[in-house]
N, CA, C and O atoms as a MOPAC input file, in Angstrom:
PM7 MOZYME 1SCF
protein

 N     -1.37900 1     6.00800 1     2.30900 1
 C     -0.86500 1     5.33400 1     3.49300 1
 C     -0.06400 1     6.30500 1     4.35700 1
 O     -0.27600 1     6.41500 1     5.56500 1
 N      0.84700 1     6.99400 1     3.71300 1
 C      1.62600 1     7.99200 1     4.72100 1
 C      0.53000 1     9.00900 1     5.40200 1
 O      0.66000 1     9.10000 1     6.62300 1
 N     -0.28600 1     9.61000 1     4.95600 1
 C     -1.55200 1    10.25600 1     5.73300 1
 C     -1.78200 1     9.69200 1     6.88500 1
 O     -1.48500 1    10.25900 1     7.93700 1
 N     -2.37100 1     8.44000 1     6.84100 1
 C     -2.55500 1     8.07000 1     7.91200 1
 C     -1.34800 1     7.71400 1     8.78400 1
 O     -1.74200 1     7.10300 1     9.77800 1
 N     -0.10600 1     7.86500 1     8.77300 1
 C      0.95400 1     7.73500 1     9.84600 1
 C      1.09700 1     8.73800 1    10.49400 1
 O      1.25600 1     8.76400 1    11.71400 1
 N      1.04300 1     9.98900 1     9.52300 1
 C      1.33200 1    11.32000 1    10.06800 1
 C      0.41000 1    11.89200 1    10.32400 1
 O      0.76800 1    12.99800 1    10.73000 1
 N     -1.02000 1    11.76900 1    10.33700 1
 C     -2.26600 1    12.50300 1    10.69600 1
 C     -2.52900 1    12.85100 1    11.98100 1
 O     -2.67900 1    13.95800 1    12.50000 1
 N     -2.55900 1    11.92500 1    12.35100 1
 C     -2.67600 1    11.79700 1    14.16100 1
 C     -1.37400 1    12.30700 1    14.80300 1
 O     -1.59500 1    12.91300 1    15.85200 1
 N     -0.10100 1    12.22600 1    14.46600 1
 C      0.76100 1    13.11800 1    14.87400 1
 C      0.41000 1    14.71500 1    15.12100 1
 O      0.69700 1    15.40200 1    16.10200 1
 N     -0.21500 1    15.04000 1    14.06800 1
 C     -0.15500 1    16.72900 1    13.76400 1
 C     -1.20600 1    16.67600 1    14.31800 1
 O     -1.45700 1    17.85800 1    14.55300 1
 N     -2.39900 1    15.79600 1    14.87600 1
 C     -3.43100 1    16.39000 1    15.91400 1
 C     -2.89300 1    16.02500 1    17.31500 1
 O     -3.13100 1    16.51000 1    18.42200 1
 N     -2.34200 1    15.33100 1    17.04100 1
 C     -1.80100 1    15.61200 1    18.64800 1
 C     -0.45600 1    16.70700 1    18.84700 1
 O     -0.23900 1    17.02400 1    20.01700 1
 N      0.40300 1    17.26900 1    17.85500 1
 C      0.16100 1    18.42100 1    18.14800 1
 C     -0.43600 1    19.77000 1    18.48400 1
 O     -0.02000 1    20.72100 1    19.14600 1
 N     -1.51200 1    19.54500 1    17.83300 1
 C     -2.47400 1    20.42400 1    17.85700 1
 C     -2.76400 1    20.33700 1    19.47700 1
 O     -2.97600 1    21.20300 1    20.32500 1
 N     -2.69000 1    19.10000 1    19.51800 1
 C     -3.85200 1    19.12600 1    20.95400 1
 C     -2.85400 1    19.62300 1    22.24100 1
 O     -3.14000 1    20.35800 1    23.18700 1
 N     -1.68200 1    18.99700 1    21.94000 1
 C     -0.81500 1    19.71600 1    23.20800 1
 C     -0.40200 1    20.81300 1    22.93900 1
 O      0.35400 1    21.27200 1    23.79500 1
 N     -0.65600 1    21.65000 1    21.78800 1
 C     -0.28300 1    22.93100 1    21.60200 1
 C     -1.73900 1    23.61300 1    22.52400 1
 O     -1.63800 1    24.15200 1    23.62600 1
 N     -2.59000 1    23.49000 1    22.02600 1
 C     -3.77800 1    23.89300 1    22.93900 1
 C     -3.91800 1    23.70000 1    24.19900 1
 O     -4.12700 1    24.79400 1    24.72300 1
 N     -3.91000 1    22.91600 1    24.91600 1
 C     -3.91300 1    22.57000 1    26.33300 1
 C     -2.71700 1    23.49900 1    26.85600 1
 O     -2.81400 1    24.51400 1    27.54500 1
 N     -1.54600 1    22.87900 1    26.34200 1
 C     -0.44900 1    24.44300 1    26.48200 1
 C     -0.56400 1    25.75300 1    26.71800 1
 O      0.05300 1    26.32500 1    27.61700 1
 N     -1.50400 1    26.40900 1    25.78600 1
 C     -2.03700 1    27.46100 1    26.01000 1
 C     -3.10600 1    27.26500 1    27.38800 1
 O     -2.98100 1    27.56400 1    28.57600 1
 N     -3.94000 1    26.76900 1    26.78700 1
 C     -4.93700 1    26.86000 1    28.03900 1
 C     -4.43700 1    26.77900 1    29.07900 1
 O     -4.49700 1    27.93400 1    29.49900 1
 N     -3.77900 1    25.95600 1    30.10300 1
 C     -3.05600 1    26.39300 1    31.13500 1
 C     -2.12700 1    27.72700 1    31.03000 1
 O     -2.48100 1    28.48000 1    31.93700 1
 N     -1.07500 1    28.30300 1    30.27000 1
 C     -0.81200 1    29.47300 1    29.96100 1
 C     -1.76700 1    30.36500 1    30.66400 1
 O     -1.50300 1    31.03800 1    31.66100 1
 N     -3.00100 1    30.29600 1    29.99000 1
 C     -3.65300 1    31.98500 1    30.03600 1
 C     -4.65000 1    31.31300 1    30.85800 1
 O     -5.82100 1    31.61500 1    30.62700 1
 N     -4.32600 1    30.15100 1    32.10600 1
 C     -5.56500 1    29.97100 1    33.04200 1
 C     -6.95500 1    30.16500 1    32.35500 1
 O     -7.96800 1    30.68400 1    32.82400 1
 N     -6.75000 1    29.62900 1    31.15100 1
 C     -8.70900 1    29.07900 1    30.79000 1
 C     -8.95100 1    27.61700 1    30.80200 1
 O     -8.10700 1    26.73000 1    30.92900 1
 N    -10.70700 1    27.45800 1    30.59500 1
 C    -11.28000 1    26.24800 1    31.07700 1
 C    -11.65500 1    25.81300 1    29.24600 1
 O    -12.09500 1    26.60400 1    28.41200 1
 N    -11.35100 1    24.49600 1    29.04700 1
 C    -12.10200 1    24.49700 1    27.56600 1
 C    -12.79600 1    24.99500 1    27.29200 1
 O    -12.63400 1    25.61700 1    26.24200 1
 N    -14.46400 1    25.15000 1    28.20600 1
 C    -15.33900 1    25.75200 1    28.42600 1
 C    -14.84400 1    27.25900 1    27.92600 1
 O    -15.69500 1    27.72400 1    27.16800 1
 N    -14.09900 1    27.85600 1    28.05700 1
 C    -13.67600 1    28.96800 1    27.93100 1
 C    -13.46000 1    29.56000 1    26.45800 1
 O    -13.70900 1    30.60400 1    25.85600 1
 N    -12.84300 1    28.28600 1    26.20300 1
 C    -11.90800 1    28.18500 1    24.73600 1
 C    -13.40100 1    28.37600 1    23.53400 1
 O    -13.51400 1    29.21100 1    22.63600 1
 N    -14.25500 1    27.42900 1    23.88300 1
 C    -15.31600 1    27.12800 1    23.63100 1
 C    -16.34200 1    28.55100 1    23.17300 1
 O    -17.08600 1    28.97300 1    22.28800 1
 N    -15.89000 1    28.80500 1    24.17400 1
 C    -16.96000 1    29.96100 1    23.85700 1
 C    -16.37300 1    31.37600 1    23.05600 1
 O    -16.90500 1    31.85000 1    22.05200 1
 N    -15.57500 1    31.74100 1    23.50300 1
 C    -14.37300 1    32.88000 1    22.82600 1
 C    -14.15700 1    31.94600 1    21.06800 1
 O    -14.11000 1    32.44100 1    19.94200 1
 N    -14.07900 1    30.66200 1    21.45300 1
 C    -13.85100 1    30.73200 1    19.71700 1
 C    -15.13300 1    30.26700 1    18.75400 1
 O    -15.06900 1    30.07700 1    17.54000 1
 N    -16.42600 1    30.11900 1    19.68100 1
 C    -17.60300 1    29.83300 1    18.83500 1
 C    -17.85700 1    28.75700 1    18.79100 1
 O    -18.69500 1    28.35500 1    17.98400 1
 N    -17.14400 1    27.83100 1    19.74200 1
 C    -16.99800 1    26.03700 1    19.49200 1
 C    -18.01200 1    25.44800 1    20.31600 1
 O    -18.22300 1    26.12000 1    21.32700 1
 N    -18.87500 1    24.16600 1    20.18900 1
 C    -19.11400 1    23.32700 1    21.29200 1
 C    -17.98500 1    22.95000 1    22.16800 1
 O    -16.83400 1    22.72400 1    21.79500 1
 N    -18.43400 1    22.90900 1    23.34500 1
 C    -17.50500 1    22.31400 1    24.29200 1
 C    -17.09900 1    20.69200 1    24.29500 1
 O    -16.38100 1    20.10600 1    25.10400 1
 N    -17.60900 1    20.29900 1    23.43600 1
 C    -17.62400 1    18.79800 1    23.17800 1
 C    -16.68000 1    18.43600 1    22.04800 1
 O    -15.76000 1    17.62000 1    22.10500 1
 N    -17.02200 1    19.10800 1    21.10200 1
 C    -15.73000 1    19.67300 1    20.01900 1
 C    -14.55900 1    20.13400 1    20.34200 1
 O    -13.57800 1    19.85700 1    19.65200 1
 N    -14.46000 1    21.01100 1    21.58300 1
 C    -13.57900 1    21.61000 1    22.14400 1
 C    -11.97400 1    20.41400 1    23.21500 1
 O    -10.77100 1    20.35800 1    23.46900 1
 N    -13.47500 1    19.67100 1    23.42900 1
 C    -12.81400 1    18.46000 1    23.99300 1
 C    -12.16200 1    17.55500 1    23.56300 1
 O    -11.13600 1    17.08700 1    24.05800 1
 N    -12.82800 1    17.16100 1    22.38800 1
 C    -12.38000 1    16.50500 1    21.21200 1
 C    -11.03800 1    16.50000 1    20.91400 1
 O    -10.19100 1    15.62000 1    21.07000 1
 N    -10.94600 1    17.95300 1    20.32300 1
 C     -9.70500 1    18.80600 1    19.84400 1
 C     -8.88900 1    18.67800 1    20.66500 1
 O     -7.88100 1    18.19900 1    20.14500 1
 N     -8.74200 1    18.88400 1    21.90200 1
 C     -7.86900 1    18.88500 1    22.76800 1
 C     -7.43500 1    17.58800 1    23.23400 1
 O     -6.28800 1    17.55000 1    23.67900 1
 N     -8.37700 1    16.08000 1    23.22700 1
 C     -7.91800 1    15.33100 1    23.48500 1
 C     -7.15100 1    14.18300 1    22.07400 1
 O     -6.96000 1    12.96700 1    22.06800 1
 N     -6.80500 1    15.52400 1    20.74900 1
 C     -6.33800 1    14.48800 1    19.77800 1
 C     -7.48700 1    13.86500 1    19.13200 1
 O     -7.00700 1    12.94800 1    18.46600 1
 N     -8.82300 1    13.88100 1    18.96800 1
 C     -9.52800 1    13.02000 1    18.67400 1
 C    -10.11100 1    13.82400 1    17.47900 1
 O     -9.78600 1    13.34800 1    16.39100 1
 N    -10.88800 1    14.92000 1    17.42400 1
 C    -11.23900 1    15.95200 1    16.52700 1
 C    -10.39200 1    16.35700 1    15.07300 1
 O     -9.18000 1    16.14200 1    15.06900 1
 N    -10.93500 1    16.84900 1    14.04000 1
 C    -10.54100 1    16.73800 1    12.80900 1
 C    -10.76300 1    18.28900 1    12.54800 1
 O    -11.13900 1    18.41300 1    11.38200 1
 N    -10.67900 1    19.48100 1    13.16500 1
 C    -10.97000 1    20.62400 1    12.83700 1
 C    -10.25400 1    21.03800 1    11.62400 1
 O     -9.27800 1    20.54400 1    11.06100 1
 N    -11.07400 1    22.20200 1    11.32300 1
 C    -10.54200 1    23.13400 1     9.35600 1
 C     -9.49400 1    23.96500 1     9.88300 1
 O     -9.06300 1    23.89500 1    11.03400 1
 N     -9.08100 1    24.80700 1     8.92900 1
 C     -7.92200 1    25.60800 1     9.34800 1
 C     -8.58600 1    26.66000 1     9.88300 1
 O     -8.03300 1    27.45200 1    10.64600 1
 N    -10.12100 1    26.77200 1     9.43700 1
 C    -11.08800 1    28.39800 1     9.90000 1
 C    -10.74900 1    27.82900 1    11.54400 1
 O    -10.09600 1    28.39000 1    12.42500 1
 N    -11.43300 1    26.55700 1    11.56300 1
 C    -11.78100 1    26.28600 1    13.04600 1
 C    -10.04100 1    26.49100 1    14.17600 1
 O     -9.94000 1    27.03300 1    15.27700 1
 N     -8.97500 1    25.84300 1    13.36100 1
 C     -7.77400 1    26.24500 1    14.13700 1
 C     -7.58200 1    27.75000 1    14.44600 1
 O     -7.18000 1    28.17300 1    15.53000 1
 N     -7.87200 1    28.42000 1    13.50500 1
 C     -7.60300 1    29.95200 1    13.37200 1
 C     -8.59400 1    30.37400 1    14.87800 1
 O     -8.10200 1    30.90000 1    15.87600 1
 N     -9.48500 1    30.14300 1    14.78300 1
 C    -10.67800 1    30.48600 1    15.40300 1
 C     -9.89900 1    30.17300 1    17.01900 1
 O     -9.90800 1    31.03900 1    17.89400 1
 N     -9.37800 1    29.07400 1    17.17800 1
 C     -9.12500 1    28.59100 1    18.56800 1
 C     -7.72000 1    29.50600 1    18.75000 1
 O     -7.36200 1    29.82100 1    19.88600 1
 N     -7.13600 1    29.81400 1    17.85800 1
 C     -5.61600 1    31.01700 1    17.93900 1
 C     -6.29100 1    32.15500 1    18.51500 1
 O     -6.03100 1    32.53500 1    19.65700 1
 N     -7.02600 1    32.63800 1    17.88000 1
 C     -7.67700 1    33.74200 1    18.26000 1
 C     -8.05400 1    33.95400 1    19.62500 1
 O     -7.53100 1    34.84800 1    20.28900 1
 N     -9.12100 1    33.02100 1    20.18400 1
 C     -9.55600 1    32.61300 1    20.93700 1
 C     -8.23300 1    33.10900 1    22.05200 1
 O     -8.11900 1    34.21100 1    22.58800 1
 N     -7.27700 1    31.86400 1    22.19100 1
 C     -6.26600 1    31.61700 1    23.07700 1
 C     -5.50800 1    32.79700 1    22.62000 1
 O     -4.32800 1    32.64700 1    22.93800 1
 N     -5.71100 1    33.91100 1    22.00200 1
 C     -4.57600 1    35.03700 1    21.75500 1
 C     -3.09900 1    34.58300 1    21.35500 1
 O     -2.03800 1    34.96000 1    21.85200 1
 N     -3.32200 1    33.65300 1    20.30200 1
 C     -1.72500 1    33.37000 1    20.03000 1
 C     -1.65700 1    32.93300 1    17.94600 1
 O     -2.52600 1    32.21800 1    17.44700 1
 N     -1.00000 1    33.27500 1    17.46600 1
 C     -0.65300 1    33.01800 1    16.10000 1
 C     -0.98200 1    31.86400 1    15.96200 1
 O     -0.74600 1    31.06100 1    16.86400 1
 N     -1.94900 1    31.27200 1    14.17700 1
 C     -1.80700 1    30.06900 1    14.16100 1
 C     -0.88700 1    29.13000 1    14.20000 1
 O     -1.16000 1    27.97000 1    14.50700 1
 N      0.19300 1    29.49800 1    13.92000 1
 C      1.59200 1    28.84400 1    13.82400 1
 C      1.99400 1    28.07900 1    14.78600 1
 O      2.49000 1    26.96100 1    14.64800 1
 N      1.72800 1    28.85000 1    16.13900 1
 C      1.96000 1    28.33700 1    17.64200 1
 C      1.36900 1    27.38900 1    17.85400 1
 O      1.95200 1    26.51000 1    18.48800 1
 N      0.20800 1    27.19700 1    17.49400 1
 C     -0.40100 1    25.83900 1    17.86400 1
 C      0.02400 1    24.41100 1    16.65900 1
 O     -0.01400 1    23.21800 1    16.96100 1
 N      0.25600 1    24.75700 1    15.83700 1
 C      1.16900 1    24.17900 1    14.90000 1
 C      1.75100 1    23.10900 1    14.51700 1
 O      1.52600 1    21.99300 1    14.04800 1
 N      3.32700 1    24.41900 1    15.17900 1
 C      4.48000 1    23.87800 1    15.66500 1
 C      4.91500 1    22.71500 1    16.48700 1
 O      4.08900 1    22.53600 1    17.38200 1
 N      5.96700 1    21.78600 1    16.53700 1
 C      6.20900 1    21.19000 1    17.58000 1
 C      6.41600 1    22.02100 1    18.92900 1
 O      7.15200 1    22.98800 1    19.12200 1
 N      5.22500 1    21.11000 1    20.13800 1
 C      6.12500 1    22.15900 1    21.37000 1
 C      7.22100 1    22.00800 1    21.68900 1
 O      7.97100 1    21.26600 1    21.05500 1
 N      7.62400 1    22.72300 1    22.83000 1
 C      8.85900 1    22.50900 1    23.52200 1
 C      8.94800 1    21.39600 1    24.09200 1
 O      8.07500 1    20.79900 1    24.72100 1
 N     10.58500 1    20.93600 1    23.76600 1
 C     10.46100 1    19.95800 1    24.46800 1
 C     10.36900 1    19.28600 1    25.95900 1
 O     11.44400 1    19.65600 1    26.43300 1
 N      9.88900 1    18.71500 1    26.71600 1
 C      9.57800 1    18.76200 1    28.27200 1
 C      8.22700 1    19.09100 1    28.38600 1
 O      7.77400 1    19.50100 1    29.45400 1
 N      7.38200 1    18.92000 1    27.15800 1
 C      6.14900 1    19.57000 1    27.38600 1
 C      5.14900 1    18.69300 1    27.68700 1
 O      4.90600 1    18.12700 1    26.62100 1
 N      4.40000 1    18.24100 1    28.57100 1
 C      3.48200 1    17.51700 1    28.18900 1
 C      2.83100 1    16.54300 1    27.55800 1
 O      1.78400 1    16.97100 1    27.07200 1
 N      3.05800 1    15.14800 1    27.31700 1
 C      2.36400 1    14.40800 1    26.17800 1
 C      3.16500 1    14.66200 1    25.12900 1
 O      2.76100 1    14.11700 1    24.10200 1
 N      4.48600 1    15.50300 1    24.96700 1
 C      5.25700 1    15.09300 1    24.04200 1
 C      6.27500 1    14.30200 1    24.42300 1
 O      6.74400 1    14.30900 1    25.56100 1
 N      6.77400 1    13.38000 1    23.22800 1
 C      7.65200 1    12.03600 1    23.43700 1
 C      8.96200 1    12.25700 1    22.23800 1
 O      8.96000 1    13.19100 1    21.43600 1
 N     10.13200 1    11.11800 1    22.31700 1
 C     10.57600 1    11.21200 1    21.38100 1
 C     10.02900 1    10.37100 1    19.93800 1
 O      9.98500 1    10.85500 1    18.80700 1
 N      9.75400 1     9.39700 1    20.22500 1
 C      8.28700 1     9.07000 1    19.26700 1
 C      7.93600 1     9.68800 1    18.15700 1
 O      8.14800 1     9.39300 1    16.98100 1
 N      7.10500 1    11.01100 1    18.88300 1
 C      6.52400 1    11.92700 1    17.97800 1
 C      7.65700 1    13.11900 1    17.75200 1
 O      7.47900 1    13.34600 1    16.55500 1
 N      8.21000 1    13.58900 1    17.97300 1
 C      9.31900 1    14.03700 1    17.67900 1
 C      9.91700 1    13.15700 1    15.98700 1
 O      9.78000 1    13.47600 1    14.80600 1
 N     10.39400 1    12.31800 1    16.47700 1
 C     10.86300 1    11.59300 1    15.58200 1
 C     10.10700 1    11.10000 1    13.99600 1
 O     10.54400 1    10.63000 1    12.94500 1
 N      8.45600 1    11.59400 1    14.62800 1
 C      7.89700 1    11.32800 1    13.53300 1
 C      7.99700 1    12.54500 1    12.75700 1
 O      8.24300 1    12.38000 1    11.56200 1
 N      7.85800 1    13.74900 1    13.18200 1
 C      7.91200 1    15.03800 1    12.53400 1
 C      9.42700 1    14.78300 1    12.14700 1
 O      9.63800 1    15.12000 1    10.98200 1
 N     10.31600 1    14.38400 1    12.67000 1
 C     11.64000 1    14.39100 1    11.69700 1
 C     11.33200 1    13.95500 1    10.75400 1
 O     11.55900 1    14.77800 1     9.86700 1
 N     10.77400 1    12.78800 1    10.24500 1
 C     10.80500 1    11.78700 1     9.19700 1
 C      9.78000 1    12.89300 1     8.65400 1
 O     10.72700 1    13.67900 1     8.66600 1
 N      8.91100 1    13.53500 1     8.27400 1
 C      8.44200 1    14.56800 1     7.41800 1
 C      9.04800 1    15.83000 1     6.82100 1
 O      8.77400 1    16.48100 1     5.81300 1
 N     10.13800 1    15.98400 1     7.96400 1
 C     11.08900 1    17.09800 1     7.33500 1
 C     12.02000 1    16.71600 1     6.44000 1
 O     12.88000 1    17.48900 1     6.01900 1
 N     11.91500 1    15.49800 1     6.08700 1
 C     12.90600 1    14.70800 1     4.81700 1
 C     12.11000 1    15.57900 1     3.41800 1
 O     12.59000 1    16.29900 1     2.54200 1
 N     10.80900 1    15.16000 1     3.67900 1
 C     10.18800 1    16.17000 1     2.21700 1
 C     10.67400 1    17.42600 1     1.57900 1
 O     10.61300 1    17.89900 1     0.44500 1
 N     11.22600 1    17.82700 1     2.82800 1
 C     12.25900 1    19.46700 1     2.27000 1
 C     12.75300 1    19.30000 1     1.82600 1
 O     12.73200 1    19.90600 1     0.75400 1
 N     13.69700 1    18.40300 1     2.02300 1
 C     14.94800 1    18.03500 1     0.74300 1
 C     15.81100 1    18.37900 1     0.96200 1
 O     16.50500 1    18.81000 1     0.04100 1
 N     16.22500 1    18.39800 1     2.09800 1
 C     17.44700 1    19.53900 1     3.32900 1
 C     18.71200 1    17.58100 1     2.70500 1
 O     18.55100 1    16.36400 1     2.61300 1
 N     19.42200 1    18.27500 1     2.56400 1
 C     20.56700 1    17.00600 1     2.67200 1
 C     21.01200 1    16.88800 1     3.93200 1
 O     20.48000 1    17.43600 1     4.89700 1
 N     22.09700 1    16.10300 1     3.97900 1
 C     22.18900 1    15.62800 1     5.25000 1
 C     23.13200 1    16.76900 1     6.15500 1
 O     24.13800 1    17.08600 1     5.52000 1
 N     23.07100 1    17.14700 1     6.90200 1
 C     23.83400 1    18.06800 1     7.96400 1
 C     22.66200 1    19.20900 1     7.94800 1
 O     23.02000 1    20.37800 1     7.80300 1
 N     21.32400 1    18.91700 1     8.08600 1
 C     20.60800 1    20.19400 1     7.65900 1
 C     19.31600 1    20.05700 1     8.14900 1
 O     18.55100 1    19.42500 1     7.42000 1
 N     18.81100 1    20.54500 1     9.34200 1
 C     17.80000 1    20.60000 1     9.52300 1
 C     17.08900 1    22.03500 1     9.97700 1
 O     17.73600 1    23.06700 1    10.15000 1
 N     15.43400 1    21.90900 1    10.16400 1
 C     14.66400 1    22.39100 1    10.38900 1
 C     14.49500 1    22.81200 1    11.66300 1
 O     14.01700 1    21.89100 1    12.32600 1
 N     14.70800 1    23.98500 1    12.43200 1
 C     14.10300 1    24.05100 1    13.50500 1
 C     13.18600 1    25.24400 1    14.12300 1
 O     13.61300 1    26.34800 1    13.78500 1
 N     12.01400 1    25.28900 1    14.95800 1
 C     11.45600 1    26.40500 1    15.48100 1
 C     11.56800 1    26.47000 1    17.00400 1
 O     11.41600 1    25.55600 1    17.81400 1
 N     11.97400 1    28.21300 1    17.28700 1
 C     12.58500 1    28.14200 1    18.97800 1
 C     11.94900 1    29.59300 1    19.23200 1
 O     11.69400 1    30.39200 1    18.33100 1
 N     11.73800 1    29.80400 1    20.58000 1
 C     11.31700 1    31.03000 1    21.15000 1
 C     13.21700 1    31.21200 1    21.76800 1
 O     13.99700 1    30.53500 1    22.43800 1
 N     13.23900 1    32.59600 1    21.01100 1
 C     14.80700 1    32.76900 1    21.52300 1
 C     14.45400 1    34.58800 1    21.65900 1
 O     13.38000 1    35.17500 1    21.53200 1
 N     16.11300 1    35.23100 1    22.02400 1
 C     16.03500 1    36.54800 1    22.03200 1
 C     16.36500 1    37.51600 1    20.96900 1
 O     16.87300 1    36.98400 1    19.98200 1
 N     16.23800 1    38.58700 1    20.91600 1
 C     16.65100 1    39.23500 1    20.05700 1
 C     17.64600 1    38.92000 1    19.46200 1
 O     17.69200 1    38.16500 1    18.49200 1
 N     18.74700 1    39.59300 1    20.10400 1
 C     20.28800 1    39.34000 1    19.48500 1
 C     20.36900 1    37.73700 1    18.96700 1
 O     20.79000 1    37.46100 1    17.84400 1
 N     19.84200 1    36.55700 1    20.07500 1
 C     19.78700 1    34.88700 1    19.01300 1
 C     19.08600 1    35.30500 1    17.98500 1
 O     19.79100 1    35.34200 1    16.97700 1
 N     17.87000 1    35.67800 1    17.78000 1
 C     17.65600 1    35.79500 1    16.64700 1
 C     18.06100 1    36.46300 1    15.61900 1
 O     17.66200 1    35.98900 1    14.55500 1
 N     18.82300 1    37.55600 1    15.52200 1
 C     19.68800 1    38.04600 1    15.26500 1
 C     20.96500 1    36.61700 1    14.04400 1
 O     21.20000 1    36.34200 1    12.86700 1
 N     21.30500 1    36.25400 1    15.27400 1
 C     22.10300 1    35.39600 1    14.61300 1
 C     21.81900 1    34.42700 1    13.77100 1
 O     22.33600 1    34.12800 1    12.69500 1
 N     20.67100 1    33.81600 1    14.54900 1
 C     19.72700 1    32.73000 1    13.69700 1
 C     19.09800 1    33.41000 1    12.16900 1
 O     18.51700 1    32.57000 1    11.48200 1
 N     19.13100 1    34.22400 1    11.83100 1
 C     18.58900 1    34.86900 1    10.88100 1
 C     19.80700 1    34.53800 1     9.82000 1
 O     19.57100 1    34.08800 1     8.69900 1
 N     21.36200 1    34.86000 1    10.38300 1
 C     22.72900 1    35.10400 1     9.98800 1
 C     23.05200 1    33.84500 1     9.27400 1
 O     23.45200 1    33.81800 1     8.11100 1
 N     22.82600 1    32.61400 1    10.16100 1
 C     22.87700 1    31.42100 1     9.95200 1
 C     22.05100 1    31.03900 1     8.72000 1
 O     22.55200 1    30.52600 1     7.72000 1
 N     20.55400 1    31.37000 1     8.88300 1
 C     19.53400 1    31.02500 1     8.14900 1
 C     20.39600 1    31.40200 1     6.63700 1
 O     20.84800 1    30.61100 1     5.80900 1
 N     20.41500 1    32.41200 1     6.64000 1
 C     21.34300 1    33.32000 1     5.35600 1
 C     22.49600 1    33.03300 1     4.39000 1
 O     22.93300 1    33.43500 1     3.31200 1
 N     22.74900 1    32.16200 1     5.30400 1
 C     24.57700 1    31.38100 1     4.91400 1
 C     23.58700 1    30.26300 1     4.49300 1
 O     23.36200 1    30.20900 1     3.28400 1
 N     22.98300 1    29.39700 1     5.25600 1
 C     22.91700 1    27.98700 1     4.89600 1
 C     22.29900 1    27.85900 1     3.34300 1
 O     22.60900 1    27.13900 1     2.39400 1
 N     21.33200 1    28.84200 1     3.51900 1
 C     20.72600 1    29.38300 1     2.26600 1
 C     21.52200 1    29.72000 1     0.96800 1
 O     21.07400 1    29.57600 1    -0.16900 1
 N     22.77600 1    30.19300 1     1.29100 1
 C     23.33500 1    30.40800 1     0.36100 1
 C     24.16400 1    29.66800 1     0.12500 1
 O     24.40000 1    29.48900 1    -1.07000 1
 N     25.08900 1    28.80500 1     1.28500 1
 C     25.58000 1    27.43600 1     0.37600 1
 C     24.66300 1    26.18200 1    -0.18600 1
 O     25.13200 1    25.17800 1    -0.72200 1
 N     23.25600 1    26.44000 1     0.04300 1
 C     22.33200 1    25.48400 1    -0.58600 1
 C     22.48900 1    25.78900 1    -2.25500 1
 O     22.69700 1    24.98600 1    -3.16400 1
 N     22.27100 1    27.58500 1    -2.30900 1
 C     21.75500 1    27.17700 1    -3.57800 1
 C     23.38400 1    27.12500 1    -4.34300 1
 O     23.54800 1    26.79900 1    -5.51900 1
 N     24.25900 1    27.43200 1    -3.60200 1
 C     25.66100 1    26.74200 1    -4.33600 1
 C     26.36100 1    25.31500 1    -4.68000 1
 O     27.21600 1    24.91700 1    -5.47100 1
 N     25.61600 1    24.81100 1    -3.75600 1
 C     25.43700 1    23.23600 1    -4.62500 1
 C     24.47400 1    22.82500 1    -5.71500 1
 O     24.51700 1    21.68600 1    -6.18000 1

């Protein structure tokens, strides 16, 4: 039962992670399609949330769009497109599986050096008063 709550979440990440790109790097599905070996109908699919692609086939569309599988992934940014708090909220309720207690969450950000820098610092500490409880 939980599969099916969260399934369609993570393709519609998928799908606004893709379209994301595709405007990014000014391509046409058609485009996507062909650079990653796909029907354009499949291509459509995928992008409109509807499609069930493998991880070869995600990889394939990273490639394609020149970006890490991860990126397409991830939650986007927020303000993006077809993302809501909704779905947001549903990917919270999956990050409970970590087992993060309460004051503790998960997050992924395009930041700068030196933030990351710090974020690393942070990462490091939290890590280490985890495993001190």
């Amino acid at each position: 039962m939980r599969k099916k709550e969260t399934e369609p979440v993570y393709r519609k990440v998928l799908a606004i992670n893709i379209n994301r790109f595709l405007a990014l790097r000014r391509l046409k599905k058609k485009d996507l399609a062909e650079n990653a070996g796909l029907s354009v109908s499949f291509v459509s699919d995928v992008t409109a949330g509807k499609g069930n692609p493998s991880l070869e086939t995600i990889a394939a569309i990273a490639n394609a769009l020149e970006v890490p599988l991860v990126a397409l992934l991830e939650p986007p940014p927020i303000g993006t497109d077809g993302w809501d708090a909704s779905l947001a909220d549903t990917l919270s309720k999956e990050d409970k599986k970590l087992g993060l207690p309460p004051g503790y969450k998960r997050v992924s950000a395009i930041v700068t050096d030196h933030q990351a820098f710090q974020i690393a610092q942070w990462h490091k500490a939290a890590h280490a008063k985890l495993r001190r409880s």
